[in-house]
N, C-alpha and C positions, 0 to 999 in steps of 0.2 A: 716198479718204476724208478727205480735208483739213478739208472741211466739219466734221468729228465728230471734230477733232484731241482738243479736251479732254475731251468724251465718253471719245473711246478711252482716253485717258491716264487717267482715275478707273476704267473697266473693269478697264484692265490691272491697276491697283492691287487693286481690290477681286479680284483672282484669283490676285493672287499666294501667298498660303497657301491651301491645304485649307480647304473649307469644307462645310455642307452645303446646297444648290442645290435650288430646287424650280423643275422647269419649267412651263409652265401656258399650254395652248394655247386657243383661242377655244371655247367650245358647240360641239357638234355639228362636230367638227373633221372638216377634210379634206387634201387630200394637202400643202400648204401648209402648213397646220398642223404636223403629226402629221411631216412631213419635217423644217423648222425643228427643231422640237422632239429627236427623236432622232437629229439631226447634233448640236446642243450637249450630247444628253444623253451620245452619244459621244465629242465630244472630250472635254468637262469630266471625265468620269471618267479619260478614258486622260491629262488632266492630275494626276489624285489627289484631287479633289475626291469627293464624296459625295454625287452628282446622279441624280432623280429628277425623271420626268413625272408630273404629278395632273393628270387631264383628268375635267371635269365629265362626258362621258361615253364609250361606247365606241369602241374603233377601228374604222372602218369594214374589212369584209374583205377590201376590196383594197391593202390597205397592213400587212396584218397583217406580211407577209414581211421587212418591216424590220427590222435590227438594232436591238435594244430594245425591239419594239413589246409584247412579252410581258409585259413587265417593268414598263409602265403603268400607273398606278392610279387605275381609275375612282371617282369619287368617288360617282359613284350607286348601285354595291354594294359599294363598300368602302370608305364614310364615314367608321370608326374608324380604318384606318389611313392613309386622305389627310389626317385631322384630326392624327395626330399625326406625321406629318411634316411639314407646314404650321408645327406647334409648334416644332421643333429648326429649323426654317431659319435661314438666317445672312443668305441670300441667294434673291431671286426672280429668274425670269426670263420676263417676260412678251413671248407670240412670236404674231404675226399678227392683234391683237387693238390697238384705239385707244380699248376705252371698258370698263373692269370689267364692264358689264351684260354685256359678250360673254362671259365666264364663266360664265353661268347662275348656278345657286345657288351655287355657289362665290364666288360675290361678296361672299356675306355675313360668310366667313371671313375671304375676302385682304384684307377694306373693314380687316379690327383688327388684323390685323399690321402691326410696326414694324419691321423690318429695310429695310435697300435694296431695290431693284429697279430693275431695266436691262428697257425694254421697247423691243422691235427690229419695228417693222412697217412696210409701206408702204398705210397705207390714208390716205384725208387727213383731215384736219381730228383731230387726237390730241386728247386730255385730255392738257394737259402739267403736270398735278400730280399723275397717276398714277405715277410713278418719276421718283428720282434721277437717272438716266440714261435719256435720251431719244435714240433714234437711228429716225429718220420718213425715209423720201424716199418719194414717190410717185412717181418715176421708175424706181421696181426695177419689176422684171415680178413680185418675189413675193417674199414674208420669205424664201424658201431663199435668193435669190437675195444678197438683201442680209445677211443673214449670213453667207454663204459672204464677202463682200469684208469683212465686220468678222472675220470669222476670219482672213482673208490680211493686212491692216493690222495684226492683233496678232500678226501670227508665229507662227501658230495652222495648221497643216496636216493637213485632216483625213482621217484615215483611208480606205479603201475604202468601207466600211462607210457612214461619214458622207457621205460624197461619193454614195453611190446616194441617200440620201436628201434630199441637197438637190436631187442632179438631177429626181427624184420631183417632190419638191415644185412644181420649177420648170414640168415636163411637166402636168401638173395645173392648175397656176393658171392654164397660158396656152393650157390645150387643145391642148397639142403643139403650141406656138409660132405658134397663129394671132390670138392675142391680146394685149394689154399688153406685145409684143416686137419691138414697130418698133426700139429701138434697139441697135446695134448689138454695144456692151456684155455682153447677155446670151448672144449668141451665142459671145463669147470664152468669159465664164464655160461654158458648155458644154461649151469643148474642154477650156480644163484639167482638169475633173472626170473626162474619158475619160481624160486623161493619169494622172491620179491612180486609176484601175482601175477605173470605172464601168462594170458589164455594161449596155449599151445596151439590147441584145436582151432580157437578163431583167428589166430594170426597167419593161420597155412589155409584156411576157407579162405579168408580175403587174399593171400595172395596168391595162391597156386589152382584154386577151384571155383571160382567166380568169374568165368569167361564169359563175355559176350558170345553171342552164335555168331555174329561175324568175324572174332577175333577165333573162335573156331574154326568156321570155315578155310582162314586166313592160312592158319598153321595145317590143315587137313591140304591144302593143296599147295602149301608149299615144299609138303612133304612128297605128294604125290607125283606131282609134276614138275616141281621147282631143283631136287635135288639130284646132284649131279658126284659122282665118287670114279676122281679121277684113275690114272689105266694104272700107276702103282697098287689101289685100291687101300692107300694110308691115306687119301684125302678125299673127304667130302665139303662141298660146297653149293649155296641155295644161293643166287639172285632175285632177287624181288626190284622191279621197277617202280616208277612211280604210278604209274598208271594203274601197276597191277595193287598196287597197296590202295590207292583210292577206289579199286570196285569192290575193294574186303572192307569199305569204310574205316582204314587205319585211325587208329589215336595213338598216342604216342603210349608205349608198354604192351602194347599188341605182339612183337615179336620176341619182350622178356622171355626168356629161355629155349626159346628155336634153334640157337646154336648150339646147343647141348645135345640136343638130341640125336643128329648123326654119330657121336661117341660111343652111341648104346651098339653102332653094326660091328660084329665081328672086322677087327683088323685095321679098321679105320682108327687114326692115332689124331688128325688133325680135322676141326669143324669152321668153316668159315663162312657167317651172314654176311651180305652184300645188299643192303638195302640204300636206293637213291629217294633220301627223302624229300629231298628238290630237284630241278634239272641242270646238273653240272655239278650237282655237291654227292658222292659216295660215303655213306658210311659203312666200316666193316668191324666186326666181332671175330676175334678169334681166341680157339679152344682147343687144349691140346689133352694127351694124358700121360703119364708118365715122365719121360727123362726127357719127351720133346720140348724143346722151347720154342712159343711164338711171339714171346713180345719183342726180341733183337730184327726177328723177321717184319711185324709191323711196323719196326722206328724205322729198320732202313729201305724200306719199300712204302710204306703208306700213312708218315707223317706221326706215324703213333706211338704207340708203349703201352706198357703195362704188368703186368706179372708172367710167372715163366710159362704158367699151363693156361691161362685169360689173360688178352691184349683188347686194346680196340686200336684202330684208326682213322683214315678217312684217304679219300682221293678228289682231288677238283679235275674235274671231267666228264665222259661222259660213264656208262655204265660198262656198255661193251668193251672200251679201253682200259676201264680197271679191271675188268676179267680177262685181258689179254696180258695182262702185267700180274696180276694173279697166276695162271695156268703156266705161263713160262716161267716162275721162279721158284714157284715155293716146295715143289718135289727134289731138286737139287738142293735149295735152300736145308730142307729139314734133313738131308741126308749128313 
């Protein structure tokens, strides 16, 4: 962490007294998120600090099991009390997130606060007037990842506890290491975390093998019926509606890792979910492998970004018009 010598060095100052800390993870957080988030939320307190997460909205269920995930507070039913803790902070800490609008409505609160903020992600291109302290690489596999080494830099050792949730995090961003972990680095970071009492076994049962039977069913016939592997036969892609997510009784983390899956067909190079989780709002997941890039294709077609081989974005409209804006570009596009 040489790179972030004086970074680190304003950190550690700003932590050296008790303080009170508000965590604050991206919209619609997921195991990236929501792991960052409650590794700092655990060490900062077992430092003596007075640390909370406010996430604009729920924890998805397969990460509930985290230490702290209870203790969260969502901002979309419990407005009054993220609003006044937002008030008493001293201190922010913004985690997996490079642009305020990733907050949702919470933006409009964190845009008038004056205190500090340390914001730790690896996505590219940051807003570097968003906080005081800037700590970016896009070479981590995933914010757990690189906090976990800004924790180790500051002689910061995190608990059992913290350490299942970075490993979380890590397992999630990279689909179980088949993604954004060509380098060799994260594979260290792995062991030491086992070293440091990471149930292996239980952190892949809570997230990859605890499905509901409707979050089954969801993914059984989105598979079936829902995918579609355009006439190059390098692109597949799933729409799901709203209607159809409300008869699989969606919750949010329902379709973690759905876009991966069309990767496994022979020849297919690009995976893109299209889920309308409102009417007139698109959200889309994209997944590539190899030397294709999709997040240049998400910024300039659907508001997004993100890494070269996982993007996300979104569309305001309706469903069938971002699958027409979808099907006419992205086969040229990735050529």
């Amino acid at each position: 962490m040489e790179f972030f010598s004086e970074e680190l060095s304003r950190l550690s100052a700003y932590l050296a007294h008790p303080k009170n800390i508000i965590i604050v993870p991206h919209k619609e957080p997921d195991g990236d998120a929501i792991g960052s988030s409650l590794a700092w939320y655990n060490v900062l307190n077992g430092l003596g600090h007075d640390a909370f997460v406010v996430s604009n909205d729920e924890v998805p269920g397969n990460l509930v099991w985290m230490e702290g995930a209870e203790s969260i507070v969502n901002y979309s039913s419990q407005a009054a009390e993220a609003l006044s803790l937002i008030e008493k902070a001293e201190l922010f800490f913004f985690l997996d997130f490079n642009d305020i609008k990733r907050t949702g409505s919470l933006q409009e609160e964190l845009i008038k606060v004056n205190v500090p903020k340390v914001m730790i992600d690896h996505h590219p291109y940051p807003d570097t007037s968003l906080a005081q302290i800037l700590i970016s690489d896009t070479s981590m596999s995933s914010t757990c990842e690189l906090s976990y080494r800004v924790m180790k830099a500051l002689n910061l050792t995190p608990g059992s506890a913290a350490a299942g949730c970075i490993y979380a995090g890590i397992m999630t961003d990279t689909g179980m290491l088949n993604h954004n972990s060509s380098h060799p680095g994260v594979y260290n970071v792995v062991a030491e975390l086992l070293d440091l009492g990471v149930n292996k076994d239980k952190v892949h049962e809570e997230l990859f093998h605890s499905n509901s039977l409707s979050r089954t069913r969801l993914l059984g016939y989105a598979l079936c019926h829902k995918m579609q592997v355009l006439s190059s036969g390098k692109v597949a892609y799933i729409a799901l509606s709203s209607e159809e997510l409300k008869e699989y009784n969606y919750k949010p983390g329902d379709t973690e890792g759905l876009v991966n899956m069309p990767l496994s067909i022979e020849g297919v190079d690009v995976s893109v979910l299209l889920t309308e989780r409102k009417k007139g709002l698109i959200k889309l997941s994209f997944r590539s492998r190899g030397s294709v890039v999709v997040n240049n294709y998400s910024e300039r077609y659907f508001s997004g970004g993100g890494h070269n081989n996982a993007a996300g974005g979104e569309f305001a409209g309706s469903l069938e018009d971002a699958l027409k804006l979808f099907c006419s570009t992205i086969e040229s596009f990735i050529k």
